[in-house]
Every structure is written in C-alpha cells, then in structure tokens.
DOMIKOL-467263 format. One record per residue (C-alpha): residue number from 1; residue in one letter; x, y, z. Coordinates in nm, 3 decimals, m for minus. Example, Ala and Ser with C-alpha at 12.3 -4.5 7.8 and 13.67 -1.06 7.14 Angstrom:
! residues 2
     i   aa         X         Y         Z
     1    a     1.230    m0.450     0.780
     2    s     1.367    m0.106     0.714
END
This chain:
! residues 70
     i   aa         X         Y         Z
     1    x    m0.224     1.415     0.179
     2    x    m0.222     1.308     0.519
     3    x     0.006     1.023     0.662
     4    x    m0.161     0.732     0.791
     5    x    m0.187     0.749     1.166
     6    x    m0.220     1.128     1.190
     7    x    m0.490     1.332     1.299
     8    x    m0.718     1.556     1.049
     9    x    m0.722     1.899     1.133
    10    x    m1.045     2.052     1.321
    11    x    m1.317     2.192     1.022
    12    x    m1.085     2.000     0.731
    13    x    m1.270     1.761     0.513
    14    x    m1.151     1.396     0.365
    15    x    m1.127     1.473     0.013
    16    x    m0.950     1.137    m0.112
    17    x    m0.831     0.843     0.019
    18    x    m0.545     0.654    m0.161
    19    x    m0.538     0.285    m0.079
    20    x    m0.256     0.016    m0.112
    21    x    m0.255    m0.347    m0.211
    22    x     0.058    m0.545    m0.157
    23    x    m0.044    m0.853    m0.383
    24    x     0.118    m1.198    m0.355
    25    x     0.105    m1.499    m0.553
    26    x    m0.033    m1.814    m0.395
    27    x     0.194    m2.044    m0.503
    28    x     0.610    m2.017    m0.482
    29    x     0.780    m1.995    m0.792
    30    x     1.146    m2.136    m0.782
    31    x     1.266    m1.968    m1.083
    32    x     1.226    m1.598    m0.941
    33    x     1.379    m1.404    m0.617
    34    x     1.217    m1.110    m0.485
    35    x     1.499    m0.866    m0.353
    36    x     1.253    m0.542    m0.337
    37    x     1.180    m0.300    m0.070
    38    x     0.786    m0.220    m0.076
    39    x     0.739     0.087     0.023
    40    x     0.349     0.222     0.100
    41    x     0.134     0.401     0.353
    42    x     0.503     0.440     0.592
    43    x     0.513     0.105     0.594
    44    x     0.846    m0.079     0.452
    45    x     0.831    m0.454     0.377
    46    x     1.088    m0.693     0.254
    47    x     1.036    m0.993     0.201
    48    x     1.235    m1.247     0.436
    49    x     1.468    m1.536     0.299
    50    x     1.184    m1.807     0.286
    51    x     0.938    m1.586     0.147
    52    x     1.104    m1.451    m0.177
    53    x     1.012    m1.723    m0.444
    54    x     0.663    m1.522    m0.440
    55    x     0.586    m1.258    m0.725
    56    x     0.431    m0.962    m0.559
    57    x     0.278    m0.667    m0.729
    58    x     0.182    m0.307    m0.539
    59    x    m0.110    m0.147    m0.680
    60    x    m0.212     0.221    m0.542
    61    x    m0.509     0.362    m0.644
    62    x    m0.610     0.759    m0.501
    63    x    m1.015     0.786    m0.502
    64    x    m1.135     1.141    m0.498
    65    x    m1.456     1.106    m0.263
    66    x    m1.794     1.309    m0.358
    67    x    m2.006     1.500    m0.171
    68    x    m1.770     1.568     0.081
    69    x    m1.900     1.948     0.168
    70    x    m2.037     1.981     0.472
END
C-alpha cells in the first residue's frame, strides 16, 4: 500500500484503494465517554472534552479495483 499523500511510482498501477469512515452518532449520549485514539489513513483523532458523549465507530473497507491493466 501506499500512504495517503505520496506519489505513485512512474509505470505502477492502482490496484486497490482502502477507504476509511470515522462514523459518529448524531445525538450525545450522557451515559458513555469516548477516551479512544482513531487511528486511519496517518491521521490520529481524539476526540476533545465536549465531544466525547458521541459513540463513534471506524469502518475500513480495502476494494481491489478491476481492469486496472493498462
């Protein structure tokens, strides 16, 4: 795999993409404290103070793309 932000080699081909969704509940929930570290695509996120009382979920998915010869 390749890092997000970096450049593909000269005469490689994109044979996957993996994709990230940092999910978040729409409403607070008062009962629950979110003290992760998300960690995807060299990104780091944690929540601040007033934001924990969301649930979050990460979901990563890795599609293999077709037809990708040149």
């Amino acid at each position: 795999f390749v890092r997000p932000g970096i450049a593909i080699p000269a005469g490689r081909a994109i044979v996957a993409v993996r994709v990230w969704l940092l999910v978040r509940s729409e409403d607070p929930d008062f009962t629950f404290t979110d003290g992760r570290t998300y960690t995807y695509a060299d990104r780091v996120y944690t929540p601040v103070p007033a934001a924990r009382n969301f649930r979050r979920v990460l979901v990563t998915k890795t599609i293999a793309l077709r037809n990708t010869r040149r």
